[in-house]
C-alpha positions in Angstrom: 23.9 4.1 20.8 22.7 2.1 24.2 19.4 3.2 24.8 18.8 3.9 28.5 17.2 0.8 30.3 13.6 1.9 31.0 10.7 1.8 33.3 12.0 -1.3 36.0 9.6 -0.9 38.6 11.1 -0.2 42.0 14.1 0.2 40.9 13.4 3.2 37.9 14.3 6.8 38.5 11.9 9.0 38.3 13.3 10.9 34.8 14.9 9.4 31.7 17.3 11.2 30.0 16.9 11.3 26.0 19.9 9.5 24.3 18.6 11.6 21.0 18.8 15.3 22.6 20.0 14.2 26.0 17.3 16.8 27.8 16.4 14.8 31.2 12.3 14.5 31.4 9.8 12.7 33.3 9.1 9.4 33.0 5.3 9.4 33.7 5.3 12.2 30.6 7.1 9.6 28.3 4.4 6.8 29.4 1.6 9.7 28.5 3.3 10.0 25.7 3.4 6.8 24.4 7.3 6.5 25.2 8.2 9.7 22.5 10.2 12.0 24.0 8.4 15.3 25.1 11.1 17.4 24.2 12.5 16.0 20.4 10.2 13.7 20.0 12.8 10.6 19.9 10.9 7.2 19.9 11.9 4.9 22.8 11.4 1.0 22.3 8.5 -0.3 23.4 8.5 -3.0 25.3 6.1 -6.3 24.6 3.7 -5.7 27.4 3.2 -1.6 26.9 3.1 -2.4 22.7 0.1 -4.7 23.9 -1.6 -2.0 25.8 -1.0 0.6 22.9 -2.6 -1.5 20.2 -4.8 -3.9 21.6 -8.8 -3.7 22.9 -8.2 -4.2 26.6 -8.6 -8.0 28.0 -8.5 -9.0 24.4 -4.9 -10.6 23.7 -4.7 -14.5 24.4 -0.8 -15.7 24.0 -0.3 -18.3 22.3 2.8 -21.0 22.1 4.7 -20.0 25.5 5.9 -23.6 26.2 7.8 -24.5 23.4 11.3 -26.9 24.0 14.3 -24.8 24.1 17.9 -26.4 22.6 20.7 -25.7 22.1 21.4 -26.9 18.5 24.9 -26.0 18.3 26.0 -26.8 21.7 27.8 -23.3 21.7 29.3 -22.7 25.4 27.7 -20.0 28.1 24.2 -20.0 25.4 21.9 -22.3 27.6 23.0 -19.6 30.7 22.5 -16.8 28.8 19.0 -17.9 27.4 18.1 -18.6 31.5 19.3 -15.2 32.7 17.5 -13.4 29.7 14.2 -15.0 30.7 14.8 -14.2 34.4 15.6 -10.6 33.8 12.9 -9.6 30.7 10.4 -12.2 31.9 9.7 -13.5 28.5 10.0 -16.6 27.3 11.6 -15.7 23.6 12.6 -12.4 22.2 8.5 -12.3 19.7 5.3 -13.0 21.4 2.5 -14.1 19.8 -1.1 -14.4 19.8 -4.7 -13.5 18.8 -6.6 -10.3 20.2 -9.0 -7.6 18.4 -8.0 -4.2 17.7 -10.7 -1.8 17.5 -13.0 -4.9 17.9 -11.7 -6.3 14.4 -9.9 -9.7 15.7 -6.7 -10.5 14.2 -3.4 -12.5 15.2 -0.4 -10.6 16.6 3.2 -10.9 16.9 5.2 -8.4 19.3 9.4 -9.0 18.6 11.1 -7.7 21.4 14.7 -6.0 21.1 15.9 -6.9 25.1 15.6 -10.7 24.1 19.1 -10.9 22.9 18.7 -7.6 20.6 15.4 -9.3 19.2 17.5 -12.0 17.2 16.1 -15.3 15.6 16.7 -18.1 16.7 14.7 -21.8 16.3 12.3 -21.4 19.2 11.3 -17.4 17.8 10.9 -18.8 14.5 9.0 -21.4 15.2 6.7 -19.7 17.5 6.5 -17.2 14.4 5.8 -20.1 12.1 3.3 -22.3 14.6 1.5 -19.1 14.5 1.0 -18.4 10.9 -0.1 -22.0 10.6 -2.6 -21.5 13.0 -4.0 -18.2 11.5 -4.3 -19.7 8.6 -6.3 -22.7 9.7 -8.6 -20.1 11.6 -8.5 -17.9 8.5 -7.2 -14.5 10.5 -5.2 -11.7 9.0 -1.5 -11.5 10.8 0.1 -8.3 12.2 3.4 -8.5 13.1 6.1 -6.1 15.4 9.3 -6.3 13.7 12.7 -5.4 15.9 16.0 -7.6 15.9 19.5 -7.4 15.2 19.0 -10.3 13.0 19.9 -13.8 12.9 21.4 -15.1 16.5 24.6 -16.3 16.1 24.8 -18.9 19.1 22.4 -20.9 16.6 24.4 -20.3 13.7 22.9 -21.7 10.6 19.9 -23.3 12.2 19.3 -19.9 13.2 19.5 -18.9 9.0 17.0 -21.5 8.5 14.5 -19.7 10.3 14.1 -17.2 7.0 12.8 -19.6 5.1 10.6 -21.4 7.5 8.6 -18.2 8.4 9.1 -17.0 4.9 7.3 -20.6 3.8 4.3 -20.1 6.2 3.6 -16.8 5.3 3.2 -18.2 1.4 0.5 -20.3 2.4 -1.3 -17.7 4.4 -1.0 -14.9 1.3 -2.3 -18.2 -0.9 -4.9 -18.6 1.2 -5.9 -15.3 1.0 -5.2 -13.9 4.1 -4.1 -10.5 4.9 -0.4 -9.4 6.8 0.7 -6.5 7.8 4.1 -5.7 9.8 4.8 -2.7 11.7 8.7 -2.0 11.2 10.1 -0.7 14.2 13.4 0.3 15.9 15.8 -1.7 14.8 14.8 -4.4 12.4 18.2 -5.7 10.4 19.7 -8.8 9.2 17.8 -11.9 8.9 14.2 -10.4 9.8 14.2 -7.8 7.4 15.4 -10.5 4.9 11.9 -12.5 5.6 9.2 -12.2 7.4 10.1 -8.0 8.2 9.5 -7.6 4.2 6.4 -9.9 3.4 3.5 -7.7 4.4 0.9 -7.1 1.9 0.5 -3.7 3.4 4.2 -2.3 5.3 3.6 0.5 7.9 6.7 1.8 10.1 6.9 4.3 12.9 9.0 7.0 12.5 12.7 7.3 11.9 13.3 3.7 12.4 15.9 1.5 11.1 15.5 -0.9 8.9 17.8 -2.6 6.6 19.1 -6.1 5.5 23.4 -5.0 6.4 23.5 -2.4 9.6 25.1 0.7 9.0 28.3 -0.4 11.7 28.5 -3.8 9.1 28.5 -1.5 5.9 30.6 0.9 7.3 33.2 -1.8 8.4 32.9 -3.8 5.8 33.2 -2.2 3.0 34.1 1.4 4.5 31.4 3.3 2.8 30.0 6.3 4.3 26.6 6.5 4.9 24.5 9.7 4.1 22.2 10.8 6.4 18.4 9.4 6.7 19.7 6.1 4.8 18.1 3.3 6.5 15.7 5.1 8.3 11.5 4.1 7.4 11.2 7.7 5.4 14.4 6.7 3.0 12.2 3.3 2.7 8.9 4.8 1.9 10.7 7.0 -0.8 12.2 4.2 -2.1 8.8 2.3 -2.4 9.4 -0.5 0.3 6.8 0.8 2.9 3.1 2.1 2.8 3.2 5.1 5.3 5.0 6.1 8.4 2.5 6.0 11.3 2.9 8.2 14.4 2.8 5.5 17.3 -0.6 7.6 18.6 -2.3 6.6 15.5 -1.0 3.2 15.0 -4.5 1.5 17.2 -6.4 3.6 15.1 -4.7 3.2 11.6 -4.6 -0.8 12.1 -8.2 -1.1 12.7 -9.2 0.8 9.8 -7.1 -1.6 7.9 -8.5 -4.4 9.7 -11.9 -3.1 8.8 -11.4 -2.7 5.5 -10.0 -6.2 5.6 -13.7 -7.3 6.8 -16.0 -5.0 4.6 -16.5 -6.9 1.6 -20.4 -7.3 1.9 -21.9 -6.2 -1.2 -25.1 -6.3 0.2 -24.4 -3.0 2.0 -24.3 -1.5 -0.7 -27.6 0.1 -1.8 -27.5 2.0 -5.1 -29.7 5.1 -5.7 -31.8 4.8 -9.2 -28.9 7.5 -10.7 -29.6 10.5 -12.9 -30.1 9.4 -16.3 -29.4 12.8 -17.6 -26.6 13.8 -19.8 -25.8 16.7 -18.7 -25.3 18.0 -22.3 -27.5 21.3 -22.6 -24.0 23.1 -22.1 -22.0 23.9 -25.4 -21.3 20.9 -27.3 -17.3 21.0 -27.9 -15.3 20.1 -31.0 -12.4 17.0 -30.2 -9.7 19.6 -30.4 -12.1 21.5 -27.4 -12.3 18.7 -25.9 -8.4 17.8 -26.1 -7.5 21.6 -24.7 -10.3 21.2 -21.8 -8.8 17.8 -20.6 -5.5 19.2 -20.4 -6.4 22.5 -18.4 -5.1 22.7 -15.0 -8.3 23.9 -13.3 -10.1 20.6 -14.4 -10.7 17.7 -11.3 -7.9 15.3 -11.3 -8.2 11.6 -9.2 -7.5 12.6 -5.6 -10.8 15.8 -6.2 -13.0 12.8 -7.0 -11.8 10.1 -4.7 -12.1 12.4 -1.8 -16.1 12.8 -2.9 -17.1 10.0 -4.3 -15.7 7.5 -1.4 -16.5 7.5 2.4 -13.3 7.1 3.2 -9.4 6.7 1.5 -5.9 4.7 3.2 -3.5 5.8 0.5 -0.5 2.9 0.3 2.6 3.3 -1.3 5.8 2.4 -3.0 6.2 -0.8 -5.7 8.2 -2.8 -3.5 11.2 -3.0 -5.9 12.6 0.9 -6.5 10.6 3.9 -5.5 6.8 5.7 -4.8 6.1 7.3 -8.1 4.0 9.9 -7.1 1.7 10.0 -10.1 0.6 6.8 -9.3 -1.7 7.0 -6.0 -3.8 4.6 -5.1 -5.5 2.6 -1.6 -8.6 0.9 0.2 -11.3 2.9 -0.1 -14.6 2.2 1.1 -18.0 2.8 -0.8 -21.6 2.0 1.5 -19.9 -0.4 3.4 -17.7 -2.1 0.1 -14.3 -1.8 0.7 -12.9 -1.0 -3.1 -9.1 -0.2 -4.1 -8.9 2.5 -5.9 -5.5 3.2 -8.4 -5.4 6.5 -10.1 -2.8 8.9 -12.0 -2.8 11.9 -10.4 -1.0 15.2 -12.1 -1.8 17.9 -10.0 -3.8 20.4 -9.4 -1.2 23.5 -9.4 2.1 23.4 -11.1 4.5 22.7 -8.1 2.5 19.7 -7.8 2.1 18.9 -11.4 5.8 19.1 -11.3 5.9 16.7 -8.6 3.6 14.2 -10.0 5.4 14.4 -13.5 2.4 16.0 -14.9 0.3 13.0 -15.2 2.7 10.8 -16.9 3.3 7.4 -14.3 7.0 5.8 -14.7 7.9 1.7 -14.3 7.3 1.9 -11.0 4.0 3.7 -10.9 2.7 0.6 -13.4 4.2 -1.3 -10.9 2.7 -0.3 -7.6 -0.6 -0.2 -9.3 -0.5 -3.6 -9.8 0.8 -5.0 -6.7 -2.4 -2.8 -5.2 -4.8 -5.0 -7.9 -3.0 -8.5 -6.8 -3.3 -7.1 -2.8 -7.7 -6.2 -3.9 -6.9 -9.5 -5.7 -6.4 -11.4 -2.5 -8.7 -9.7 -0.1 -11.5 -10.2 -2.8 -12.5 -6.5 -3.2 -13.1 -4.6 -6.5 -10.5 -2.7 -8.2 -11.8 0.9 -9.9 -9.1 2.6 -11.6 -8.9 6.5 -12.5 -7.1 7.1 -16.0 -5.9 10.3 -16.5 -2.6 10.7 -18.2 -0.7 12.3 -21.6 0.6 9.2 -21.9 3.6 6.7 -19.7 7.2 8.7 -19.0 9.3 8.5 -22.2 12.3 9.4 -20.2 15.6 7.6 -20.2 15.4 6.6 -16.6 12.1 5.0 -17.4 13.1 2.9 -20.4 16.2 2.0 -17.9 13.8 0.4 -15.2 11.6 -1.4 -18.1 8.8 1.0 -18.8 7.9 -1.3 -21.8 8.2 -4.2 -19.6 5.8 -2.8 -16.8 3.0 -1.7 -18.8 3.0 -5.0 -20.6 3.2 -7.4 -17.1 -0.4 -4.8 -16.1 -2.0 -5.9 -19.3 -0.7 -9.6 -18.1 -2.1 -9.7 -14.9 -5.0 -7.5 -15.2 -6.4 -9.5 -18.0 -6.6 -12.1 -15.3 -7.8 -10.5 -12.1 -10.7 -12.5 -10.0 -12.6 -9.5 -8.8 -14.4 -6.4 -10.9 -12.5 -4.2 -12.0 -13.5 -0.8 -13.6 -11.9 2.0 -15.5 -12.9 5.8 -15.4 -11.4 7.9 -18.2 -11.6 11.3 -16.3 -9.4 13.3 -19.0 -6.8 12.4 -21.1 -5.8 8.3 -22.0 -2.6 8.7 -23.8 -1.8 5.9 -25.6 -0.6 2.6 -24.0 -0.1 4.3 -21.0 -3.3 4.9 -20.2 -4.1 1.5 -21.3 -1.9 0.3 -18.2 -4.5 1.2 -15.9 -7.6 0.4 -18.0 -8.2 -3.8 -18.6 -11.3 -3.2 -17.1 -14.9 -5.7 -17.0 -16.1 -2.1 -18.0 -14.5 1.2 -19.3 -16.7 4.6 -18.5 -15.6 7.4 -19.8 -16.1 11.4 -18.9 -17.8 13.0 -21.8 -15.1 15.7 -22.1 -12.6 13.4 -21.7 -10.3 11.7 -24.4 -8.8 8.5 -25.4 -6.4 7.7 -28.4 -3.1 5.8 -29.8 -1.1 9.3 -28.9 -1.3 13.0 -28.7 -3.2 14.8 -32.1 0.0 16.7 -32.6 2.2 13.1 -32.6 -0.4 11.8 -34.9 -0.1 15.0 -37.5 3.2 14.3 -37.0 3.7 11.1 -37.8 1.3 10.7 -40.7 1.2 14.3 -42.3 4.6 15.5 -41.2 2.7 18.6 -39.7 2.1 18.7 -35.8 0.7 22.1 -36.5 -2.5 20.2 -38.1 -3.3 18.8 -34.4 -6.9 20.3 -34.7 -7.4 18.7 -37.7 -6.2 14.9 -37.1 -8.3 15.3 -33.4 -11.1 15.5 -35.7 -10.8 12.5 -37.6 -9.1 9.9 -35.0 -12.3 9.2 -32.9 -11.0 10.5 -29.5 -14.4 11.0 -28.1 -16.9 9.5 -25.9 -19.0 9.5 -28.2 -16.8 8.2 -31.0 -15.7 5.5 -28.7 -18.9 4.3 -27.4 -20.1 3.9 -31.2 -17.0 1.8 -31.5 -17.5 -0.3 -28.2 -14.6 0.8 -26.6 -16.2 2.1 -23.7 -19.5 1.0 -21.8 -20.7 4.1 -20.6 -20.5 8.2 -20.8 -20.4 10.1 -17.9 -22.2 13.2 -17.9 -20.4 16.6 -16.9 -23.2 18.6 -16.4 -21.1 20.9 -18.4 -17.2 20.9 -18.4 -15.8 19.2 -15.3 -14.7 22.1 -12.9 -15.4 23.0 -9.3 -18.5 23.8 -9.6 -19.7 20.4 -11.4 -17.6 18.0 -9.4 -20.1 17.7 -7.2 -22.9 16.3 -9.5 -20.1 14.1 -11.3 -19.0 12.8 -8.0 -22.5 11.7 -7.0 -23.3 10.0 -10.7 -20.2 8.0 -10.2 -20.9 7.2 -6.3 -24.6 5.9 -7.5 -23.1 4.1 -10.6 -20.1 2.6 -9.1 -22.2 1.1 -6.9 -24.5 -0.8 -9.4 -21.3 -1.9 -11.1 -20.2 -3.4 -7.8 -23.7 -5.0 -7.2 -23.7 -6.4 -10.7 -20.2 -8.4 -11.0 -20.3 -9.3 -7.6 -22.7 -11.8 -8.5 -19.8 -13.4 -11.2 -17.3 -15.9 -9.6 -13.4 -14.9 -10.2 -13.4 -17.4 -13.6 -16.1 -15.7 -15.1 -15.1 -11.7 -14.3 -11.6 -13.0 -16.0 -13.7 -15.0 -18.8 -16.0 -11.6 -19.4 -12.8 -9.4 -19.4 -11.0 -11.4 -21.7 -14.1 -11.5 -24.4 -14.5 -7.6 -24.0 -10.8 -7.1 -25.7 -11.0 -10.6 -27.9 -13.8 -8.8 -29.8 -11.9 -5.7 -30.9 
């Protein structure tokens, strides 16, 4: 649908008319309202200057590349007259403009692509401004945000036009190898060749709401091979269910959420951290429990599961999404925190803390792709240099059929892989139960702690009665005698340390837990902060050569 030609000056009327809910409204209320429409709340495009305004600290942005050659590589007749009239009527010089600004006073590098530059398409001048500027954030070190909206490849270039996926695609490598952080915004439309690059690449994805974005429009699927598309397909909610974007941002809190990534982007100073001498105590006046206790209290639905403790023990949580390949398992969750001034990503399994969620979350129990957004989280910490603390709490990985389809085997074992690798800290908290290897898939720690409650084994008791004594009715017994414990396990070296539950972990003891681990975490962070990447991978891989 044409969307109505907004906001020319002289020449605008003085209402818009919605081309979502056709209700007629005034345009100074859609500029107050950050081009939504007051009445459905349909998202205009924005165009480059206003997206500037909206995002960017006032008097900040400095373009770059403006005066680049334009040709005509293919010679194709009316282009060279089209590209003129374009400029004259848009007053830009290409369909992205670039350059660096700071957003809530975190400086960063910006691209803005522009959808009335012939629909936002790519063609050797966009790409190249797109690629000069990578190349230049990467020699200033700067993180890269980028606007995405096209139509695609342009098709007066033809395939030099193609060969702009690559060449962006190519710069962005060597800024993600040099460390450096990108981000794209997907908005309304990106398609074609840009989502089949640069649109795709960001270390962290955000989109505004109900935009589209796909690789093949719907008019080119529909025509082409005459399917019928369902409704929502395409749009940035079907992507963040299908695990290809972090979060959908309202365009008010787009400034706001970019800065915070920005900033957590920037807080890696350890030395802002300040740990408290922690309580010593153990907590363990309370009732000593038996393993099978201890088995039935981790499973109870009352006790604190990951989000209850990230929420206390961290100032503040970005929860990202999706494993980039096939879906957002929602037992996985996991984001940058930030602890004192340390920015930390935090991975968890979460199952719930009533049973419509438990339901949702798969009770604790993470498919391929929850193994598989946690570690594309550790690789992103991995890159921005931050510590990874991980919060195990699982009956063990999905044995389903649909998760032995999409390689659970396959995704547990690449997290062992890479983890055993990883050049920052990385700790693991056994908060309840660590079933088996699927617990294990979040725990190749430099340290394993572990609640005093909680429990840790090769599978369920009632799979080991099973299994050895033909009799899961002798659960109770065989949680007796397969060392499941804390304490059991830090006789054996498994684990590093016991946290203390003042109790049983409940409601009324999170509070005290949460403050042992904020102190505690802490010194862990102080201590291998000091170790270069080689030696926290060298330290790692002696704590499991030993066993």
């Amino acid at each position: 649908m044409k969307l109505p030609n907004l906001f020319r000056g002289k020449e605008a009327p003085d209402y818009i008319v919605c081309p979502a809910c056709g209700r007629r409204a005034e345009k100074q209320d859609i500029v107050i309202n950050n081009y939504i429409c007051t009445y459905c709340g349909h998202y205009y495009r924005v165009r480059t200057n206003n997206r500037i305004k909206m995002v960017v600290d006032r008097g900040s942005f400095k373009p770059w590349f403006n005066d680049l050659e334009v040709v005509n590589p293919l010679d194709f007749p009316g282009y060279d007259d089209k590209l003129a009239a374009t400029r004259e009527k848009t007053g830009l010089d290409e369909g992205v403009t670039v350059g660096e600004c700071t957003i809530g006073g975190e400086k960063a590098v910006i691209g803005i692509c522009d959808a009335r530059f012939l629909m936002g398409s790519m063609g050797h001048v966009y790409g190249e401004k797109i690629t000069r500027t990578v190349e230049r954030a990467t020699e200033e070190k700067l993180p890269v945000i980028m606007f995405t909206c096209s139509g695609g490849a342009r098709m007066q270039e033809g395939i030099i036009s193609l060969m702009q996926m690559e060449k962006t695609s190519a710069a962005f490598k060597r800024h993600s190898d040099a460390g450096l952080l990108y981000i794209t915004v997907l908005t309304d439309p990106t398609t074609g060749g840009v989502t089949a690059s640069f649109a795709m690449l960001g270390d962290i994805i955000l989109g505004e709401p109900q935009a589209l974005v796909g690789f093949a429009g719907p008019r080119v699927i529909e025509q082409t091979i005459g399917q019928k598309l369902p409704e929502g397909f395409q749009k940035t909610e079907f992507l963040l269910e299908h695990g290809f974007c972090d979060s959908i941002v309202e365009r008010q809190e787009l400034k706001s959420t970019l800065a915070h990534i920005l900033k957590f982007n920037n807080g890696t100073m350890v030395n802002a951290l300040k740990p408290k001498q922690a309580d010593k105590s153990t907590g363990r006046d309370a009732e000593v429990l038996t393993a099978w206790e201890k088995v039935k209290a981790v499973r109870s639905i009352k006790r604190p599961s990951t989000l209850a403790y990230i929420e206390r023990v961290f100032d503040s949580f970005y929860e990202l999404h999706g494993d980039r390949y096939f879906a957002d398992d929602k037992c996985v969750v996991g984001g940058l925190a930030a602890l004192g001034g340390q920015s930390v990503m935090v991975i968890g399994v979460e199952k719930g803390q009533d049973m419509a969620e438990c339901k949702r979350r798969n009770f604790g129990m993470p498919s391929p792709e929850g193994y598989r957004k946690a570690l594309r989280l550790m690789k992103l910490a991995e890159k921005m240099n931050v510590p990874v603390v991980t919060f195990v709490n699982t009956p063990g990985a999905f044995p389903g059929m649909e998760a032995e389809e999409n390689g659970q085997g396959e995704a547990i074992a690449r997290n062992l892989y890479e983890m055993a690798a990883l050049k920052v800290p990385v700790l693991a908290l056994m908060i309840g139960e660590g079933g088996s290897g699927g617990a294990l898939g979040l725990a190749v720690g430099n340290e394993v702690w572990m609640m005093e409650n909680a429990t840790y084994s090769v599978l369920s008791p009632e799979g080991f009665a099973s299994i050895l004594w033909k009799d899961g009715k002798r659960a109770s017994e065989a949680a007796g005698v397969m060392c499941i414990t804390a304490d059991d396990l830090k006789r054996l070296g498994v684990i590093e340390k016991i946290i203390p539950e003042y109790g049983v972990a409940s409601e009324s003891t999170i509070g005290a837990i949460s403050d042992f681990l904020k102190d505690n975490i802490a010194e862990f962070i102080v201590k291998y902060s000091k170790m270069s990447g080689r030696e926290l991978a060298d330290q790692r891989y002696e704590r499991f050569r030993k066993f």
